[in-house]
N, C-alpha and C positions, 0 to 999 in steps of 0.2 A: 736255591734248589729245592726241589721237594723233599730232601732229605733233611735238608736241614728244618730247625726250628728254633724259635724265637728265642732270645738272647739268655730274658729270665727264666723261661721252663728249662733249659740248659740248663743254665748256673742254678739253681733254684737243685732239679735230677742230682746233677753233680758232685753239690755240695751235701745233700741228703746220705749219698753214697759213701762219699772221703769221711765224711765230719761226721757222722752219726756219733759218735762218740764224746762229739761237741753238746750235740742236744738232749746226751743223758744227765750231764752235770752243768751247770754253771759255773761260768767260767769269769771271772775277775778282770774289770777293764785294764788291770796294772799287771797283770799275771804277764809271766814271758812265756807265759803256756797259749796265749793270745792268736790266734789263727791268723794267717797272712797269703788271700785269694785274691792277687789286683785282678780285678775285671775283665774280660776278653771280649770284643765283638768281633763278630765278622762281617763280612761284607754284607752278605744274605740279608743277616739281623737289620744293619743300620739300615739298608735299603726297605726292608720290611715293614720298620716304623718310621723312616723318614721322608720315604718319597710320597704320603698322601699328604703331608706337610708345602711340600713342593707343587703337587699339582691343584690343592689350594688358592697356593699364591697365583698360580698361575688361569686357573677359573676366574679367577676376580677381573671385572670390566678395565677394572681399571690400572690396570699391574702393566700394562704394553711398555711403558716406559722403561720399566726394569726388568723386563724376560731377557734381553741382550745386554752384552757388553754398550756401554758409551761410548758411541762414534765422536768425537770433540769437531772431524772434520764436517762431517757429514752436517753438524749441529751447529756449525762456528761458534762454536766454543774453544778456543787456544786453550785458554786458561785451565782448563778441567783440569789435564796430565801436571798441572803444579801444583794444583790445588790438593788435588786427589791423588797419594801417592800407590796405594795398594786399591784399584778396581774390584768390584764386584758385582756380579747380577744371578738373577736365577737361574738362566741355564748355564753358569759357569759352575753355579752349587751341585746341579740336575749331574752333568756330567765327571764334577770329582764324587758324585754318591756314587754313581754305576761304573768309574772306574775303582772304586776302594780303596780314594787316598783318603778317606777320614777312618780315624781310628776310634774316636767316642763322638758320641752325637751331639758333647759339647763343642766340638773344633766343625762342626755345623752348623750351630747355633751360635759360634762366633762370626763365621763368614755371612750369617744373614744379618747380625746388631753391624758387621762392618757394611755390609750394603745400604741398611738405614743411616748410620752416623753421616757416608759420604755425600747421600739425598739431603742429610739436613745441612752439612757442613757448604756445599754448593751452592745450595737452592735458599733464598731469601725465605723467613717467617712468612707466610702467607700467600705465595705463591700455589699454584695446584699441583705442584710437584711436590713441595714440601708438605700440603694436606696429605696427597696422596700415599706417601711416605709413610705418614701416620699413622693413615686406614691400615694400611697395608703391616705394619708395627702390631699394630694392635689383634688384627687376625692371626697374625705370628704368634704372638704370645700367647695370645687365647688357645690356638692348638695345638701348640708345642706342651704348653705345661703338662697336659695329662700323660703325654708322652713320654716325657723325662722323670716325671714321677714313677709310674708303670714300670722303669727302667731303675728306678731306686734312686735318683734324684729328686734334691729340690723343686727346681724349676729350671724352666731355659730363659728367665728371663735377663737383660741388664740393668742394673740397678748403679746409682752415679748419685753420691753428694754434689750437689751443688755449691757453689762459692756462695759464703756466709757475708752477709750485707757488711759493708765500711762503711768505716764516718767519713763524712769527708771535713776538711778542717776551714771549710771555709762557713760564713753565713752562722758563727756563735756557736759551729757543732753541732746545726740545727739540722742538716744534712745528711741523707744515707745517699750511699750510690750499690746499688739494685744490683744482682744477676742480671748479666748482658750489656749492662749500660759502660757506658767509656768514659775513661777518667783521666785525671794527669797525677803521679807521683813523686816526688823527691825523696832521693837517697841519703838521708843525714850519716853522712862520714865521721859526724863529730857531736857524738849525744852527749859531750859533756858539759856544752855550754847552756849557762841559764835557759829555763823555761822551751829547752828544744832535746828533747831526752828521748823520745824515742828515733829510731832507725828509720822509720819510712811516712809520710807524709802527704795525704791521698786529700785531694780535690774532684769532684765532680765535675762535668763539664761543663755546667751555667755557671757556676761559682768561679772558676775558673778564667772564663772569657768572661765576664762579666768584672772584674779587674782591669781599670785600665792603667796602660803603663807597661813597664818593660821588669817591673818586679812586684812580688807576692809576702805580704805578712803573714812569716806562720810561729805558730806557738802552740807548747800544751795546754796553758792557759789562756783565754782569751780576753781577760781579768789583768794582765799579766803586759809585759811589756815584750811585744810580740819581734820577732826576728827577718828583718828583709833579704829576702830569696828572689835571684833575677830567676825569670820566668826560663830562662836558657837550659837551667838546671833542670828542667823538669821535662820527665820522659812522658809518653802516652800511653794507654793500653786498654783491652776492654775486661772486664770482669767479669771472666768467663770462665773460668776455672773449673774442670768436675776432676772429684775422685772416686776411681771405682771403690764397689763394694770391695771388700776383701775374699778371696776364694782360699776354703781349704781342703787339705785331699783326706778321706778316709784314711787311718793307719791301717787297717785290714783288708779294704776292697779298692782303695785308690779311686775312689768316684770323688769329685769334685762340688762340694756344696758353696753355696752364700755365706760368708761366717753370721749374716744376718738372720738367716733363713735356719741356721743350724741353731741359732744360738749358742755358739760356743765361745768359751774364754777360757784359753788356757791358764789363767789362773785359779780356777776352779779346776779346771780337766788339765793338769800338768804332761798326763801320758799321751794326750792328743786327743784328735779328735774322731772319732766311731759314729758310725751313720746309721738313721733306724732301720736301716736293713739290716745291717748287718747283726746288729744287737739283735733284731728277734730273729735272726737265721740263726747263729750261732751260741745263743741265749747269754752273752752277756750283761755283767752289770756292772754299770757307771757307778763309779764316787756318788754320795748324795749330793746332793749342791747344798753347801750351809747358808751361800748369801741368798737368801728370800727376805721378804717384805716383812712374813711374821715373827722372824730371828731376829730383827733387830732391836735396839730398846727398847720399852715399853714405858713411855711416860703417861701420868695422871688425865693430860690434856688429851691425848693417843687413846688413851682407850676409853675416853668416857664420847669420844667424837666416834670412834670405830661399835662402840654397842649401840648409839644414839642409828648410828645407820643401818646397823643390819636387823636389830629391832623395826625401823621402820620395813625395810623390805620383809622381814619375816610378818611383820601383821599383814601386809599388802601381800600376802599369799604369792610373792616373788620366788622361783626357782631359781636361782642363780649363785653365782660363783663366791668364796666369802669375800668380803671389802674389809682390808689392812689400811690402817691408817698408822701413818708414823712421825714424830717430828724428827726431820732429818738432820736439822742443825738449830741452835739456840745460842746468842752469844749478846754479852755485850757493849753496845757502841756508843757511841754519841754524834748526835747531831749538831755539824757548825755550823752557826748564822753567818749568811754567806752577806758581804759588803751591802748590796745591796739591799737586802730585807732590813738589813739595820739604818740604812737611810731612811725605808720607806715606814720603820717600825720606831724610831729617835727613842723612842719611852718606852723600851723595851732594853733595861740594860744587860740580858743575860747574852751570853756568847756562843753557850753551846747548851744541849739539852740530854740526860742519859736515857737509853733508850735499853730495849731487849728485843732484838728482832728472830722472829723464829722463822722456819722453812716448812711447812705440814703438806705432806704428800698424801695419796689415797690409792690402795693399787687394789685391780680384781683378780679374781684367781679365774683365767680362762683358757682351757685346753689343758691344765694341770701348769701354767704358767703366771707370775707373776707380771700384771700389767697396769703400770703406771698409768693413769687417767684425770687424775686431779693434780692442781698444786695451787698454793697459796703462801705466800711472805707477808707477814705481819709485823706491826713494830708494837711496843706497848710501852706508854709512857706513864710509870704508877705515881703514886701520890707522892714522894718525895719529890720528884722529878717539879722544876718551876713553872707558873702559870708562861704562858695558856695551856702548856701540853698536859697539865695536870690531871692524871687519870684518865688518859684516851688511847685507843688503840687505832691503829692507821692498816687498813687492810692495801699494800702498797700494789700486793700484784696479784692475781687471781687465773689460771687459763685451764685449758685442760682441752684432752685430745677425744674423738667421740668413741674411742672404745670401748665403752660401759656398755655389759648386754643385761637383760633387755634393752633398748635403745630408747624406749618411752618412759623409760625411769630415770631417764638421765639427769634433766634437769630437776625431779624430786630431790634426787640424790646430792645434788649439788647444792642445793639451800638446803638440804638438813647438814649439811656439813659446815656452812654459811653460821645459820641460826643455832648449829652447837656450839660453833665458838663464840661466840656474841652472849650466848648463856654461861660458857664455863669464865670468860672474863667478867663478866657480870656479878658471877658470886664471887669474885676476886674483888670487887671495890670499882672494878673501872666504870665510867660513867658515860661516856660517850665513845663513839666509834664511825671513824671516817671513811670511806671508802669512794675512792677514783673511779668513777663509773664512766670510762671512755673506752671504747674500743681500738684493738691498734691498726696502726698505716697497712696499708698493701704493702706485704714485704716484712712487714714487723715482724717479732715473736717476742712474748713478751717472756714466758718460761719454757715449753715445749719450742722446738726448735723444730721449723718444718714441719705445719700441720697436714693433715690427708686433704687429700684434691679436693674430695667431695666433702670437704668440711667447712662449710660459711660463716663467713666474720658478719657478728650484726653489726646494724648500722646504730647512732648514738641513741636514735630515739626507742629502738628496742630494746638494746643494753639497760638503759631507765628504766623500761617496763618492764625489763625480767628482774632487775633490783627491787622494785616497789613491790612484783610481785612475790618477794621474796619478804621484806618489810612488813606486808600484810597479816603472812601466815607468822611471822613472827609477833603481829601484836596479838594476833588473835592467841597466842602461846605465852603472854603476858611477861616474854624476855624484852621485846622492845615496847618503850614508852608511846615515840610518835618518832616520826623522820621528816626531813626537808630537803 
């Protein structure tokens, strides 16, 4: 109605009015003096900011599929109505807006992720329904967000863990089975008999059919004298698993965030969780967070790797956020010579090797946040330790995610971190240093779990070439000798 007006100049009027008294003091996130304003829309409002969202979608060439309900008859498609148990399309959205069965613009923005899920869930990968879907996704989100933001949200988008790669037990464990791929598993009933100790028992498809015979050798070891399983036992399925992000509701306004998107852990924020709206509407103040990057220990290796970089970006007249470096764990292990190496090694009579392997992380400070961007596992075999490992360090695992701003300092950034530690164990006695320059599989993760879409895996022969060019700047810095 013309009377009305938009949701937040409302609440915004309102709360200026009641709470003034709010924003002469500050007010304590733990205080029971804490303000308690859930949210209210009305029809007007959602209709206001949500129907240009709707005739959007429905602008697009390509959206005809989805303005109506699914006809199954009309389409011979039987299957839809089993498939697809909760329907949705645009004008089914269009017309619960304009009758005012949505109460928050999130329970709109569920009904339209449920419209895409069931395009994707029906319509094969690759079909022009299931692109279409996409496009049509991706317009959603893009115009939604400023809107649910505007509104003191997040975002309107969905957000879903995907299922984390299995091994499969066939093929010496040389096997992953991928998100979406289909597998066969065994339920071990009885993880107390030799060499078959865990609960569940996953095979990929090739591996699988590729057994002839009516049973399957499985075992935790493949070293090991392995267990015959008839194939009968074994169920199907695809590995397809998501889990939603976690959603939580403001304690003061009852708006609904991403706990991702919030950052929140209630272990830090015991009293809950408070939205930036609300905290600068009613001037509260959160707990400090003690867990950060620069709180935590501060070893020798740690800070002479964290000056080594922010010196370099400070001479390079770098703007940017500070770089914490920490070693996150340090312990030590020993490595067994497995059967094998001892065959192929006869004149090698040791058995195992003592080692110290550490964890060294790198995080930047961006947005007033701490953000992990680097990691590195190291082993280091000092001079007690028996020939051949004598005095070597093994850089086992290396990744990092492209977070780092500027973004053309990145890989700088990443061989000075490289070339500090290769110097600080250098003044240690260690003499050489090995490092696995292989890229991982499609699907892999070798430390960060789930890298960004737009983030590309080099291929081996540029992986080389960014190590050598790493190698270089280090001889030219007189920590490395020469490399092979």
């Amino acid at each position: 109605s013309s009377a009305s007006t938009t949701v937040i100049e409302s609440q915004i009027k309102s709360s200026a009015h009641v709470d003034n008294e709010h924003k002469k003091t500050e007010i304590n996130a733990s205080s029971k003096q804490l303000p308690k304003h859930p949210i209210q829309f009305t029809p007007e409002d959602l209709r206001t900011y949500l129907e240009p969202i709707i005739n959007k979608l429905l602008d697009d060439k390509d959206s005809r599929p989805f303005r109506q309900p699914v006809d199954p008859i009309a389409l011979n498609i039987q299957d839809y109505p089993i498939i697809i148990k909760h329907p949705m399309d645009i004008s089914t959205m269009h017309n619960k807006l304009l009758r005012g069965e949505y109460k928050t613009p999130l329970e709109f923005c569920d009904d339209a992720w449920l419209m895409f899920n069931n395009a994707w869930l029906y319509n094969k990968k690759g079909t022009s329904i299931y692109k279409i879907c996409t496009k049509l996704s991706e317009i959603f989100a893009e115009a939604i967000d400023p809107v649910l933001q505007k509104l003191g949200y997040c975002c309107g988008r969905q957000y879903v863990y995907l299922s984390q790669v299995m091994f499969c037990y066939g093929n010496r464990l040389c096997c992953q089975i991928l998100h979406g791929r289909n597998f066969h598993y065994y339920n071990n009933l009885d993880p107390s008999r030799l060499n078959l100790s865990h609960n569940i028992y996953t095979f990929c498809d090739q591996c699988f059919n590729s057994v002839k015979g009516d049973s399957i050798f499985v075992g935790d070891d493949p070293n090991q004298t392995l267990i015959e399983i008839p194939k009968s036992l074994f169920s199907s399925a695809k590995h397809d698993t998501e889990e939603r992000e976690t959603m939580i509701d403001c304690i003061v306004c009852t708006r609904r965030w991403h706990q991702v998107c919030a950052l929140h852990l209630d272990q830090i924020w015991p009293e809950g969780f408070i939205c930036h709206t609300c905290i600068k509407e009613y001037n509260i103040k959160r707990k400090e967070n003690r867990y950060i990057a620069s709180k935590l220990k501060i070893t020798d290796l740690a800070s002479k790797l964290e000056k080594r970089v922010n010196d370099f970006l400070s001479y390079e007249g770098c703007q940017t956020g500070h770089v914490t470096i920490r070693v996150l764990a340090a312990n030590d292990k020993i490595c067994e010579v497995k059967p094998c190496l001892k065959e192929h090694y006869p004149n090698h009579t040791h058995v195992d090797y003592q080692y110290r392997t550490k964890v060294i992380f790198a995080f930047q400070e961006i947005d007033g946040v701490d953000v992990a961007f680097f990691g590195m596992y190291v082993q280091e075999y000092n001079g007690r330790c028996p020939a051949p490992n004598t005095k070597r360090v093994y850089i086992s695992y290396l990744d990092s995610v492209n977070f780092f701003q500027p973004k053309h300092y990145r890989t700088s950034v990443y061989h000075e971190i490289l070339i500090g530690y290769l110097d600080y164990v250098k003044q240690l006695g260690y003499v050489y240093a090995h490092i696995w320059a292989c890229p991982p599989n499609n699907g892999d993760d070798y430390i960060f779990y789930r890298h960004p879409c737009e983030q590309r895996i080099p291929t081996q022969k540029h992986l080389q070439i960014w190590y050598k060019n790493m190698f270089d700047k280090a001889i030219l810095q007189r920590v490395v000798a020469y490399y092979e």
